[in-house]
C-alpha positions as a Python dict, from the first residue, in 0.01 Angstrom:
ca = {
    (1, 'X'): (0, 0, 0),
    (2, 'X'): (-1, -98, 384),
    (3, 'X'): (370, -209, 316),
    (4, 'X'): (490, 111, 173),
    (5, 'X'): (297, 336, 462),
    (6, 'X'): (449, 77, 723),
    (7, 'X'): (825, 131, 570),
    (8, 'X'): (769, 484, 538),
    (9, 'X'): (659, 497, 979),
    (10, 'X'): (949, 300, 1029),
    (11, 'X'): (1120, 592, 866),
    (12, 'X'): (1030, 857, 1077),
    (13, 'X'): (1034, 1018, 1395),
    (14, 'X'): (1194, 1238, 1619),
    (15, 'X'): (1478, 1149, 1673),
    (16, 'X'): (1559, 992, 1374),
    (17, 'X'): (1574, 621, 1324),
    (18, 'X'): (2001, 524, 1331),
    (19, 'X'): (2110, 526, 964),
    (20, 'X'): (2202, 166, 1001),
    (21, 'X'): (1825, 86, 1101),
    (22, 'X'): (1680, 228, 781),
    (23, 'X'): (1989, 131, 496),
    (24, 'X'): (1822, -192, 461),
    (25, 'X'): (1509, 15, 352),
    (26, 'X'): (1695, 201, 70),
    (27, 'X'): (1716, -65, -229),
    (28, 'X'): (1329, -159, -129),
    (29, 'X'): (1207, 219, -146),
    (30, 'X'): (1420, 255, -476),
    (31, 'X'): (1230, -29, -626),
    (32, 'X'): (882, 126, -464),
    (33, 'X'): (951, 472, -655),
    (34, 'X'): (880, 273, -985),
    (35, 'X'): (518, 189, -910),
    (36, 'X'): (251, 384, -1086),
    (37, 'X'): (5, 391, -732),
    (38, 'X'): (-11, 736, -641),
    (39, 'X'): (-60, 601, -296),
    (40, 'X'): (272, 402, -289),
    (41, 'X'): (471, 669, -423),
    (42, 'X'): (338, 938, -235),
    (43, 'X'): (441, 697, 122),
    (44, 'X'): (779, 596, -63),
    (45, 'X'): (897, 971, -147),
    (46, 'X'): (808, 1077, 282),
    (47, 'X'): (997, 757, 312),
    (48, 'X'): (1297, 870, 165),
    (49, 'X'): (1215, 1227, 268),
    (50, 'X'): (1218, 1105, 683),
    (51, 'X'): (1566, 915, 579),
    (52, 'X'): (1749, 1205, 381),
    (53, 'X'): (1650, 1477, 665),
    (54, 'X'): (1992, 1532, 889),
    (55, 'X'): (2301, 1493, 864),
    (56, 'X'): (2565, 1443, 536),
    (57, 'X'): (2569, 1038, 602),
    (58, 'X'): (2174, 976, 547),
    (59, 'X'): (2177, 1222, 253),
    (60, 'X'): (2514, 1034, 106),
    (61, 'X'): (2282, 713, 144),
    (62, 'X'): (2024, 854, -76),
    (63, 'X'): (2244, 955, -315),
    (64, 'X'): (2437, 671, -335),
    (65, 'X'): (2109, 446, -402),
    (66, 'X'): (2062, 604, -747),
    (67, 'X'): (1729, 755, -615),
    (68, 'X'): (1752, 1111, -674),
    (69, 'X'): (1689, 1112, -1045),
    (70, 'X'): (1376, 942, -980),
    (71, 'X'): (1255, 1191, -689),
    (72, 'X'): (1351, 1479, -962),
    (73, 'X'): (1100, 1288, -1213),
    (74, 'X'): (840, 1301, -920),
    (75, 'X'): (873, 1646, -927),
    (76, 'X'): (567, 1672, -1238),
    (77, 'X'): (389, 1395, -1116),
    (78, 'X'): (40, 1505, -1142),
    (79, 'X'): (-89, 1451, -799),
    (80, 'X'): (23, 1664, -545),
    (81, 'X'): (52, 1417, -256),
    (82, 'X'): (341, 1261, -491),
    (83, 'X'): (506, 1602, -554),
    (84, 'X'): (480, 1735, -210),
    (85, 'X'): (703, 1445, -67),
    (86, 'X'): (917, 1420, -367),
    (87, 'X'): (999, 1798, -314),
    (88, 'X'): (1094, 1758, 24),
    (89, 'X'): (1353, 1473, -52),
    (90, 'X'): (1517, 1659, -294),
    (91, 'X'): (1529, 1995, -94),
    (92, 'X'): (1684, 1754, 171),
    (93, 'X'): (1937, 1604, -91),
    (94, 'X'): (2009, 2028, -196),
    (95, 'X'): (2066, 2058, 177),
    (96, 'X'): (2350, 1877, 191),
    (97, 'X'): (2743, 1896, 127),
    (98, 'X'): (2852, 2086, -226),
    (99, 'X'): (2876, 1714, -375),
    (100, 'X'): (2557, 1604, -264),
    (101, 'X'): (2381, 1898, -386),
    (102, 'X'): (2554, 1866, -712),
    (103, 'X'): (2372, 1500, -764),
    (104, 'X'): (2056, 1673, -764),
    (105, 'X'): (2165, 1978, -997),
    (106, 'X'): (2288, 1636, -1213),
    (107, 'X'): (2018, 1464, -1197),
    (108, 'X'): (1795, 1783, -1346),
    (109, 'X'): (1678, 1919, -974),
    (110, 'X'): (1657, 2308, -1099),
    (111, 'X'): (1443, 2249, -1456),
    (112, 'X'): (1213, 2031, -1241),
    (113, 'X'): (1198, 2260, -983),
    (114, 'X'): (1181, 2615, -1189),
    (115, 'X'): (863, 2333, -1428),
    (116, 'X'): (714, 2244, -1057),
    (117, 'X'): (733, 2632, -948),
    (118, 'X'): (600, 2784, -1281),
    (119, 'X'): (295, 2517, -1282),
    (120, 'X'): (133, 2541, -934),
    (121, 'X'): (-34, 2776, -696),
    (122, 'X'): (-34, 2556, -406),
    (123, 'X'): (200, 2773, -122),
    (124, 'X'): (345, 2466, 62),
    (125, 'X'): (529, 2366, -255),
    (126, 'X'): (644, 2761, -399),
    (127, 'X'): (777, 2754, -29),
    (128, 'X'): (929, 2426, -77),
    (129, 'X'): (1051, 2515, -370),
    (130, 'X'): (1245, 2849, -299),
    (131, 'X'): (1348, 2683, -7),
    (132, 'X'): (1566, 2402, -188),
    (133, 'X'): (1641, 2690, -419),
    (134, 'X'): (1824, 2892, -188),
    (135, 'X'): (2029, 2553, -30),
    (136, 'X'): (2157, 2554, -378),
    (137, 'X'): (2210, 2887, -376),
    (138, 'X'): (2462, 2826, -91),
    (139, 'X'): (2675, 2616, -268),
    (140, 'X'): (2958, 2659, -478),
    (141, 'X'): (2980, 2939, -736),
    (142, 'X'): (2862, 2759, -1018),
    (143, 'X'): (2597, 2648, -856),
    (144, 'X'): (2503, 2985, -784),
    (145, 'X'): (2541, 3020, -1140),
    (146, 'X'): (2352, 2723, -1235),
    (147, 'X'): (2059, 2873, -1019),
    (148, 'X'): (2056, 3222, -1220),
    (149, 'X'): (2112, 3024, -1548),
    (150, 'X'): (1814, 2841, -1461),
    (151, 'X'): (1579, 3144, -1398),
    (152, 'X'): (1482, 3053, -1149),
    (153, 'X'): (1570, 3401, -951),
    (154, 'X'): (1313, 3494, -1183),
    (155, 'X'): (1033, 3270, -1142),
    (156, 'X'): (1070, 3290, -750),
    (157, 'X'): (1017, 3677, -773),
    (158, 'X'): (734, 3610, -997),
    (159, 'X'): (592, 3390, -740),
    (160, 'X'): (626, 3591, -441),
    (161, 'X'): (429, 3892, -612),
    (162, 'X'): (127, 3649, -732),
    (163, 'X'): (-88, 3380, -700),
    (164, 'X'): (-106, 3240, -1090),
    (165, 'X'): (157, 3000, -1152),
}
């Protein structure tokens, strides 16, 4: 546990660690995703979450690591310190060139995220949610239509007129 938390500080700040500092970091993180410690994956997700925030290089590095299917999985974790970070990697990875956000539309980002939006009435993550929504959104036209095919225009409506999930 005091490993992951001390990879995941060595992850963040403003401004960002150089790419090169943290790419060593990647293959370890990918390999800390796969523990069942809520504790360790909740420091390994802001890990990855602190390394895929900026530019089209550190999300490609994400990407590239096989990662982002795993992050999606996180998604319906139970605990909410897992889901939180997990979310905000993957809205990172959405925020991102067409390709990039087409790994995470692969990799099952928008049934995750329409599951994750339609099962909790916690604000930070319907925000975080419609957020990485609408950075698909912006993409090519079929991901626009892979967002309405989802339902998910739905399902954020639905959340932004109630509390219940």
């Amino acid at each position: 546990r005091n490993a992951t938390w001390a990879v995941s500080n060595l992850c963040r700040g403003r401004p960002h660690p150089p790419l090169e500092a943290v790419v060593p970091l990647i293959p370890v993180l990918a390999v800390l995703l796969q523990n069942t410690d809520d504790d360790i994956l909740s420091d390994a997700c802001w890990a990855v979450s602190y390394i895929s925030d900026g530019e089209d290089d550190r999300i490609q590095a994400v990407v590239e690591s096989g990662m982002v299917g795993r992050l999606v999985e996180l998604l319906s974790h139970q605990a909410e310190a897992v889901q939180k970070p997990a979310l905000r990697a993957v809205g990172n990875v959405v925020t991102g060139n067409d390709a990039l956000t087409q790994a995470a539309i692969d990799a099952g980002a928008l049934p995750a995220l329409q599951t994750l939006l339609g099962n909790t009435t916690v604000m930070s993550l319907r925000k975080e949610v419609c957020w990485s929504v609408s950075n698909v959104a912006a993409g090519t036209e079929y991901q626009i239509q892979a967002v309405i095919d989802s339902g998910l225009m739905e399902s954020m409506i639905a959340a932004a007129t109630t509390d219940e999930p």
